[in-house]
N, C-alpha and C positions, 0 to 999 in steps of 0.2 A: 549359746547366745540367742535371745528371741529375736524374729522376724523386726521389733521397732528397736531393738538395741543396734540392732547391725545398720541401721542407718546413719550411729556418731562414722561412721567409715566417711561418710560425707563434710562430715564440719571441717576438720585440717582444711580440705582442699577447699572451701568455700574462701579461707583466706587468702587462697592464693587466685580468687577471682577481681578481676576488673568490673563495675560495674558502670555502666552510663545512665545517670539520671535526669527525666527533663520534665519539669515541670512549677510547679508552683512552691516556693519558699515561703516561710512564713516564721513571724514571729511568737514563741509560745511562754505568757507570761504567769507564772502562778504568783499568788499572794497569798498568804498561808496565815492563819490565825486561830482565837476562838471567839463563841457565841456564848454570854450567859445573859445579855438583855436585851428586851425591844424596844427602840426609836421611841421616846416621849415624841418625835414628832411627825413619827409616822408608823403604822404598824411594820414596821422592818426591822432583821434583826440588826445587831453594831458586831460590826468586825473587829477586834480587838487585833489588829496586825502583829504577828512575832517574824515573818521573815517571807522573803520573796526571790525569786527563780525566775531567772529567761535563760531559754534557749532556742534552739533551732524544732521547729513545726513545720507542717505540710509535707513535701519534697526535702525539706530540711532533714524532718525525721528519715524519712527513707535513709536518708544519707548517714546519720547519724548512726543507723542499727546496723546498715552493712560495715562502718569504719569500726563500730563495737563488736564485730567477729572479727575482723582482722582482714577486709577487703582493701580494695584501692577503690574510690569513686572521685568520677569526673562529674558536676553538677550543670546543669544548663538552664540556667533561672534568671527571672528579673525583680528589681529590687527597685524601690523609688531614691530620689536623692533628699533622704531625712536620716533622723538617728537614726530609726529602726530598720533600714536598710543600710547605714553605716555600722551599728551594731547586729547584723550577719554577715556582713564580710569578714568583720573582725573575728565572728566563731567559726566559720569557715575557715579563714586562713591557720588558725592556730591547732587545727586538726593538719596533719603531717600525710593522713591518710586520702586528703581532698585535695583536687584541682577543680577549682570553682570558676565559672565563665559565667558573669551577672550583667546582663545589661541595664544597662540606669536610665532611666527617667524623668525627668524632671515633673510631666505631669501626674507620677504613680506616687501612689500612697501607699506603703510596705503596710502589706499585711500584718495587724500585730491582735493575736486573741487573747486578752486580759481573763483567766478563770478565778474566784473569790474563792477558797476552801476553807472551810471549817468543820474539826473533825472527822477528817479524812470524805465531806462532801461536799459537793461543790454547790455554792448557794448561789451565783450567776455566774454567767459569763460575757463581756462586753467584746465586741470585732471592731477593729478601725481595719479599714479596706476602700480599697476601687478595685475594679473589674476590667479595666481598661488593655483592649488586645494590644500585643506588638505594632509599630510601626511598621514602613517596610523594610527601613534600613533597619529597625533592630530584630526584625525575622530574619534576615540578611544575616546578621553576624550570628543569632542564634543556629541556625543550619549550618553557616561554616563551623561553627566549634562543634555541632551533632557530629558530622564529619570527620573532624581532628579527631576528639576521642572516640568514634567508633571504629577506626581502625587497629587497637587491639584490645578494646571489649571484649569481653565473654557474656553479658548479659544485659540489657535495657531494662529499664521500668519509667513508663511514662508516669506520673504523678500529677493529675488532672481535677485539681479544685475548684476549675471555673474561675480564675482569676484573672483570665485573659493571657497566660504563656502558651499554653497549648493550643493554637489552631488548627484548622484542618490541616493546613498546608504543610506546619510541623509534624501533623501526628503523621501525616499520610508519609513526610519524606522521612520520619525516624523507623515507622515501620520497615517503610521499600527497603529502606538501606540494611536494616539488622536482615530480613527476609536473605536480601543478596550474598549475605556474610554466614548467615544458617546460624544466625545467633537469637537465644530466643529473646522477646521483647513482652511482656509483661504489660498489663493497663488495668488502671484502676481511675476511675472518670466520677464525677457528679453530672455528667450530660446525660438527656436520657435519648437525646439523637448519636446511635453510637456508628455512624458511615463513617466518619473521619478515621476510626480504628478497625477498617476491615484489613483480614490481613493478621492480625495482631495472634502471638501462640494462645496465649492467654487473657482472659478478661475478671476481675477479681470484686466485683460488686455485691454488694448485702442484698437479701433478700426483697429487702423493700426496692431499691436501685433494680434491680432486675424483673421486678414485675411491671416497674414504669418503663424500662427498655422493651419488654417484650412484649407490654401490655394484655399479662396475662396474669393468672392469680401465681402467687407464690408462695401459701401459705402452710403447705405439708410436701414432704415427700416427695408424691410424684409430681404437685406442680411444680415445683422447683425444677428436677428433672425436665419435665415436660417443659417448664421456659428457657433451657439452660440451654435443653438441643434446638429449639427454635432459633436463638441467637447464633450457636453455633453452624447453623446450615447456613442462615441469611447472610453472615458475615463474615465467613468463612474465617470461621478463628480454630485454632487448633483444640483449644477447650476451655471449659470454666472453673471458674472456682467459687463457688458462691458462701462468702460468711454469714451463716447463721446464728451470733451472740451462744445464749447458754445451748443454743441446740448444734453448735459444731460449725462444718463445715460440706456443703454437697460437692463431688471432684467431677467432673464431667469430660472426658477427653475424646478430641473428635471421634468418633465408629466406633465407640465403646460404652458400657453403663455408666447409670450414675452412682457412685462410691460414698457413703455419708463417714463422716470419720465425727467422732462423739467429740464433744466440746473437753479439757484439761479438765480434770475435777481440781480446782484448787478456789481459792477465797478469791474474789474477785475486788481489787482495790478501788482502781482505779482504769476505764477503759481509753484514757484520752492516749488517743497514737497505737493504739493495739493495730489496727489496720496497716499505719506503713512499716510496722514491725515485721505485717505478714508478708507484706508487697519484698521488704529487703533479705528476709530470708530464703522466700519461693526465688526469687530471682539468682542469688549464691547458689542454692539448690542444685537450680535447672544450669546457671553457668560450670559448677563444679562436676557435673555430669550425674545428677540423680532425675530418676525418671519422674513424671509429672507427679503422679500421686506419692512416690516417696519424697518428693520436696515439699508436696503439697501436707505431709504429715508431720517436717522438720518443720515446717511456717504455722504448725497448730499447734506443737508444743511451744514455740517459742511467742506465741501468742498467749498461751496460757502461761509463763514466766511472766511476761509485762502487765497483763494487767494486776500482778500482785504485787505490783510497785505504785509508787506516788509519782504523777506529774508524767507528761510524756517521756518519758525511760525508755531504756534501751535493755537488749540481753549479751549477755556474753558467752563464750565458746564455753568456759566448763559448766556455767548452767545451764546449756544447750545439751553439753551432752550430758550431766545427770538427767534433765527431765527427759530424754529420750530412753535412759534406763531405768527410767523408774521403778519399771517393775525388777531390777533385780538390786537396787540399791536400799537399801534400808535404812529407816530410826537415821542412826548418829553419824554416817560416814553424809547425810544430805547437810551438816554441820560446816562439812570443812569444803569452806568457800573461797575464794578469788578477794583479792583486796574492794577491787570495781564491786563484787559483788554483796560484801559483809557493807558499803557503803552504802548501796541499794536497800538491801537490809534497814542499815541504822536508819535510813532516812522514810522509810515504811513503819517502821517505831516509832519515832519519832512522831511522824503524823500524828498515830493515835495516841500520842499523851505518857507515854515512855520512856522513861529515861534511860539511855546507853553505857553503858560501862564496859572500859576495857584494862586489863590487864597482861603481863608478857613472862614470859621465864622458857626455861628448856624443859623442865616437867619430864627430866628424864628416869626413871622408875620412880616411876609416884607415889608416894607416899604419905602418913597422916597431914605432915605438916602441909604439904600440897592440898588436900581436901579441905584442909580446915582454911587456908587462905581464898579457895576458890568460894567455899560458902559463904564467907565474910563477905568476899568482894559483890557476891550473888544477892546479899542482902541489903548492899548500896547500892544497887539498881533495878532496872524493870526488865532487862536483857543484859547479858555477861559477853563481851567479846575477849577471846584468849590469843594473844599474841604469842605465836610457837616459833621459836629458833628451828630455822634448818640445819640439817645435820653438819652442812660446813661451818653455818654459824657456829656452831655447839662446841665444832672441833679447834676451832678460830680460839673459844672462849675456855674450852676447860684442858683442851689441847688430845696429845694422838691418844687411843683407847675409847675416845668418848663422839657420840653420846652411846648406852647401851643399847638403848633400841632405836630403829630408826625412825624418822623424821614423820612417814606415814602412819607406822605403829604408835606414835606418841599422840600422834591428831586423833586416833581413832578409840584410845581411852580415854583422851579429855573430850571428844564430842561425848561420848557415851553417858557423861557425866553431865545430871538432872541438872546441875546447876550453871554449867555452861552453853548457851546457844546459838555460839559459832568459834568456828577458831579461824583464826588468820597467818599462815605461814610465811617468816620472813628473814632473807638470807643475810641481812646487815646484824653488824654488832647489837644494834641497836635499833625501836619500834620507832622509830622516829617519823619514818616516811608513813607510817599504817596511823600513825597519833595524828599526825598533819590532814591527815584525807580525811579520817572517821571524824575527828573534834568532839570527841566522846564528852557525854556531858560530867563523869566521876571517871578518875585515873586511880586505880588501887593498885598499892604498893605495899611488899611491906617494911614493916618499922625498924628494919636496921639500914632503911635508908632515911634523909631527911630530905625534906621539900626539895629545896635548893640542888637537890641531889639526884633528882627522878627526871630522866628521858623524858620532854614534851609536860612536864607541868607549866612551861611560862604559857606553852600553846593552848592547854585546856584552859588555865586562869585567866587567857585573854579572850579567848572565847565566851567566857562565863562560867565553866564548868568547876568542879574542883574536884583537889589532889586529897585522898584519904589514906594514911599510914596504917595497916593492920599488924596486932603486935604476933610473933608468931612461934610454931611449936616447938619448944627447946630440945635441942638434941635430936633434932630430925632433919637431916641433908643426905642429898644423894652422894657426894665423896665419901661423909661417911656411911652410910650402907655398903658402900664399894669395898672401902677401905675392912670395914667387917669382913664383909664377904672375900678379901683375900686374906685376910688372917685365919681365916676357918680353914682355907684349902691349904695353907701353909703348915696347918697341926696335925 
């Protein structure tokens, strides 16, 4: 196993970290469309709206990437009293993996960042905000709850937008406390006065951020370096981390060099929330006991997962750990994905003008009639997702003896196969709960079923999508091959 593969040793235990988060919440809204004309009344282009997305931004995100590995997080945010601080309680609460502690406002305006897309780019983006610090009764209750959940945390991340959560008196009292407990504590700030975070293990600022903190140049190498150790002497922070976009990442840890770790080579979609992807990973990381720079390599591949999604996204545990083994996983086994994950997928397809297709069966020894439905269904869409029976499903369904090969061995000739590009493995009779979540926009089937007869057609027909019947290759089933195959050994 290579030196970055043996880092998935890390991920399991990341879920079984606690994390404490404090900082700024925010609302993250996409509108999603296309461009083919300009404004008669103004040279601008018209957004032709097909559909739109909110969720959780800022410190939200943080929280949202660690709940997506499989953490516990406590959040320590304020929120105004409007919708869009009554709509983040509500996402909040409905995640199982958050204890959310919001103090309300009546004078705060919830953050909420409106971005316009079309064709997977974003044409503006509009902020409704205030900036307005805590009160002193609501610093007050925000420190008792730092308090509550920091006793049994395993990691901090302050989440510092400038939006008036984070004061000095907070950051200073969330630092002392993690310090006291030898837990490490994580920052990532838009201040370029950074006293309030001395102290802190870590400090997680872009290039440009770190040349205004240290008021030095940042633009290669060793100035990086060279401003990265200046912070860390002045401020006695454990080390840095400085992201640098397509040029990686520089790792800086106190009385040691600077370590450049090269940027994911992968297609860059979409960068909005790449950052507290990094913040929520480094921080599991370091709680789950991986040393600075091997966390700091799990929060760079997992950086380069998200940005190859739409909309502030999140990563999940086995796409964590494939892109950490990249280099020994190949071609068709990067195929077989995580439900969360083939959704991520469809909906990065999607963007770009793609239509989704999914299909389901046992596919167990595959044969013509299999190839020839997989091609059909591959030609009613722009991407093929294959819905695979696991092996108890299979055994549930054709009973004991079956399937012949197993459950892995099956994903890993249908990935292989040009015309499918992804499979989805699933333990119910039936794809119903995979049809529910993807909303695939073609459901392929074939013709010795009818409409009325196919698992989640009413779901895709109300969706908009539709149900296509392919007709299929006579005298080709897997009982009978089987059935062959024991009459051979019987002669």
């Amino acid at each position: 196993m290579s030196e970055r593969a043996s880092l998935t040793r890390h991920v399991e235990p990341m879920a079984r970290v606690k994390l404490l988060c404090v900082g700024d919440v925010m609302l993250d809204h996409f509108i999603y469309g296309s461009v083919d004309r300009i404004s008669p009344e103004a040279p601008i282009p018209v957004l032709r709206v097909t559909r739109e997305a909110r969720m959780l931004g800022g410190a939200g995100n943080v929280v949202r990437n660690a709940s997506a590995l499989g953490a516990r997080v406590a959040l320590v945010s304020a929120v105004g009293e409007d919708g869009a601080g009554a709509e983040i309680r509500g996402l909040l609460a409905a995640d199982a993996h958050v204890a959310a502690h919001l103090v309300s406002s009546s004078g705060r305006m919830t953050t909420v960042k409106t971005r316009y897309v079309a064709h997977a780019q974003q044409l503006l983006r509009a902020d409704r905000e205030s900036a307005l610090p805590l009160g002193a009764e609501e610093a007050r209750g925000a420190i008792s709850a730092i308090d509550r959940e920091m006793k049994d945390a395993q990691a901090v991340v302050i989440s510092d937008y400038a939006k008036g959560v984070v004061s000095e008196a907070i950051a200073t009292h969330a630092i002392a406390a993690a310090r006291a407990r030898n837990i490490p504590v994580i920052v990532d700030t838009k201040a370029v006065d950074l006293a309030a975070f001395r102290g802190a293990s870590l400090l997680t600022p872009n290039a440009r951020e770190l040349a205004a903190a240290a008021r030095m140049p940042a633009g290669n190498d060793a100035e990086v370096a060279a401003a990265s150790r200046k912070l860390v002497e002045t401020l006695d922070l454990g080390g840095m981390i400085v992201t640098r976009s397509e040029q990686g990442m520089t790792v800086l840890e106190r009385g040691g060099e600077a370590v450049k770790l090269a940027a994911e080579a992968r297609e860059v979609f979409d960068v909005s929330g790449a950052g507290d992807t990094v913040l929520a990973a480094l921080a599991l990381a370091l709680g789950a006991g991986a040393g600075v720079l091997e966390a700091a390599t799990i929060a760079n591949a997992a950086a380069g997962i998200v940005v190859a999604k739409t909309g502030t996204a999140v990563v999940h545990p086995d796409e964590l750990v494939r892109a950490l083994r990249s280099s020994e996983i190949k071609g068709a086994q990067d195929k077989i994905v995580s439900l969360d994950a083939a959704c991520d997928r469809a909906a990065v397809w999607r963007a770009s003008g793609l239509k989704v297709g999914f299909t389901n069966g046992c596919f167990d020894l595959l044969h013509p009639g299999h190839i020839s439905l997989l091609a059909r269904a591959r030609s009613e869409c722009d991407r093929l997702i294959v819905g695979l029976n696991t092996d108890a499903s299979v055994r549930r369904l054709k009973g004991e003896g079956r399937p012949v090969n197993s459950e892995m061995a099956r994903a890993v000739v249908l990935a292989a196969l040009e015309t499918v590009d992804a499979v989805v493995l699933f333990a119910e009779e039936t794809p119903l709960k995979q049809i529910e979540a993807l909303k695939p926009d073609v459901l392929i089937k074939g013709a010795d079923y009818t409409i009325d007869k196919v698992v989640g057609a009413d779901v895709v027909q109300k969706s908009g999508g539709r149900v296509v019947l392919v007709d299929l290759v006579p005298g080709q089933s897997t009982t009978g091959m089987i059935a062959r195959m024991d009459g051979a050994k019987g002669r």
